[in-house]
C-alpha positions in Angstrom: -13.7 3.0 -7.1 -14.3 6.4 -5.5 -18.2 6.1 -5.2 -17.6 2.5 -3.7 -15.0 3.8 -1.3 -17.0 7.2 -0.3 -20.3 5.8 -0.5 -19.3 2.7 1.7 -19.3 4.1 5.0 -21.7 4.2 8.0 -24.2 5.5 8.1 -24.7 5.0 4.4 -24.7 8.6 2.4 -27.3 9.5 0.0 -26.6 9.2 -3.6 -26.4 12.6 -4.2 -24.2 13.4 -1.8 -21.8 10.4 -2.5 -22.4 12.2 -6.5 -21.0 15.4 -5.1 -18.2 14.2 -3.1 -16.9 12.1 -6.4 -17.2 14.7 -8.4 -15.3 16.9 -6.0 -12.6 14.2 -5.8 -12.7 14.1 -9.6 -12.4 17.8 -10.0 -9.2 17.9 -7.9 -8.0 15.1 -10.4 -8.1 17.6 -13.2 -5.2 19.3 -11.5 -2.9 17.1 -13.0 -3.6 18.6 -16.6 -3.7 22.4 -15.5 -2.1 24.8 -17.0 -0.1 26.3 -15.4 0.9 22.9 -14.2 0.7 22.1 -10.4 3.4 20.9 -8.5 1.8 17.7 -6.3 3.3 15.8 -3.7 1.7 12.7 -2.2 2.2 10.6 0.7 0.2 7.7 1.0 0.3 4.8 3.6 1.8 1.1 2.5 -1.5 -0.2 4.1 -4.1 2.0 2.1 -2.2 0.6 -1.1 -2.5 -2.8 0.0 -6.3 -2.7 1.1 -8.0 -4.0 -2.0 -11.4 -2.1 -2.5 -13.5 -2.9 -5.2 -11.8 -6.0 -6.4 -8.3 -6.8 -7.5 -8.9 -5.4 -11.0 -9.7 -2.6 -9.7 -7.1 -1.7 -7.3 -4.6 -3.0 -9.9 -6.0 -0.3 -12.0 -5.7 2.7 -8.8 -2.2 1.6 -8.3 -1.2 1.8 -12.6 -3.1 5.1 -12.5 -0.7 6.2 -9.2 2.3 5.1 -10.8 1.3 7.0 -14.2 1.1 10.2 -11.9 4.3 9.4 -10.1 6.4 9.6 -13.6 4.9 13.4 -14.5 7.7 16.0 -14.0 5.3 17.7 -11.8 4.3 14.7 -9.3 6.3 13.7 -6.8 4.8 9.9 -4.9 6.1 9.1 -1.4 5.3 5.6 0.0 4.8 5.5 4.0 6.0 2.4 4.8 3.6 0.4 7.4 5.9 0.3 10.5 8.0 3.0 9.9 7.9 4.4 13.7 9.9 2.9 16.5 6.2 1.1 17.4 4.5 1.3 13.8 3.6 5.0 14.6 4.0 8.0 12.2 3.4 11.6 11.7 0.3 11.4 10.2 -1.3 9.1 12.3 -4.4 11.4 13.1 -5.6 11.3 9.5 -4.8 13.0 5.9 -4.4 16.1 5.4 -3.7 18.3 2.2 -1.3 21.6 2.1 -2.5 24.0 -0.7 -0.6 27.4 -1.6 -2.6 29.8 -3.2 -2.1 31.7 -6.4 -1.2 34.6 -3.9 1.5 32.5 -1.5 -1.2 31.7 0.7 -0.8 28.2 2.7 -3.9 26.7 4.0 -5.0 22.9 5.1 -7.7 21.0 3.7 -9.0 18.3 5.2 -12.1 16.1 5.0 -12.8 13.9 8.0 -15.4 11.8 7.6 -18.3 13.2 5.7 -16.7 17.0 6.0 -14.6 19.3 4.2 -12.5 21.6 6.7 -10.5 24.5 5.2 -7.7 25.4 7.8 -6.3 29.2 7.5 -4.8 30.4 10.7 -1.1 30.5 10.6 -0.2 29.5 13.8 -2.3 26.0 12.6 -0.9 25.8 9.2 2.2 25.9 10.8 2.2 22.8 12.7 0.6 20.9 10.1 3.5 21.8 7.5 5.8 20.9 10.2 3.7 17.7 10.7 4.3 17.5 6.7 7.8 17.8 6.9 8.2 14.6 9.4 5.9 12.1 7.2 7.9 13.0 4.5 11.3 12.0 6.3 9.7 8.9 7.2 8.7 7.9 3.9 10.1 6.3 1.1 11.8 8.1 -1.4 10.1 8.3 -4.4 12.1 5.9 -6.7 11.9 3.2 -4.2 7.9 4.4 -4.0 7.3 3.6 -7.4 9.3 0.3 -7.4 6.4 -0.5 -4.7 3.5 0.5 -6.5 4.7 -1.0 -9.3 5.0 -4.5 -7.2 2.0 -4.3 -5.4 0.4 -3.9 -9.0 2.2 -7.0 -10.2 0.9 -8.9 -7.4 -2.6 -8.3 -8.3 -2.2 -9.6 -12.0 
């Protein structure tokens, strides 16, 4: 799923670099099983869990591996519902982004548009993103009522 997803843009990647952006994806999977465990919250878009990519099977197999994560202690899974603004705007509408804190309290953004990775440090910056943070998250689902949507979307893929 990830190499079909990363490697199927335009202008098509070269294997090696879709290799290393997988495995990057697939390293920052292992946070789940840290120790000490990391605290994860995710907000994901209604659309990008109804968008089947590499067949039914497989996104029915993406959205039972999301709703595993969502019932760890330490991950938290927000649905975005599509149309949540007054004109099916939100928050995030410019693109993903992902809030780290460091071991030392440090808050930084990663992001990773298109074929980049962008590590964002300067306060005033961070700032506005957490703030940008903050109002996708009131616009989202909670995350019981997430869950019960994954879990349906899954169902309806059977």
């Amino acid at each position: 799923m990830d190499a079909a997803l990363i490697g199927g843009g335009y202008p098509p990647l070269k294997d090696e670099r879709v290799e290393e952006l997988v495995e990057a994806r697939l390293a920052r999977r292992a946070l789940l099983d840290r120790d000490p465990t990391a605290l994860i919250e995710l907000i994901v878009e209604e659309s990008a869990l109804r968008r089947t990519i590499g067949g039914r099977e497989v996104m029915r197999g993406q959205l039972l591996h999301l709703v595993e994560c969502a019932k760890r202690r330490n991950v938290t899974v927000q649905v975005l519902p599509t149309g949540c603004g007054l004109d099916g705007e939100h928050a995030g509408c410019r693109g993903d982004m992902t809030l780290v804190e460091t071991p030392d309290h440090e808050h930084l953004v990663y992001l990773e548009p298109q074929d980049e990775s962008i590590l964002v440090s300067d306060a005033a910056k961070v700032t506005t993103y957490m703030h940008r943070y903050a109002k996708i998250r009131s616009q989202a689902l909670g995350p019981r009522e997430s869950l019960g949507l994954v879990e349906q979307l899954a169902g309806e893929l059977q």
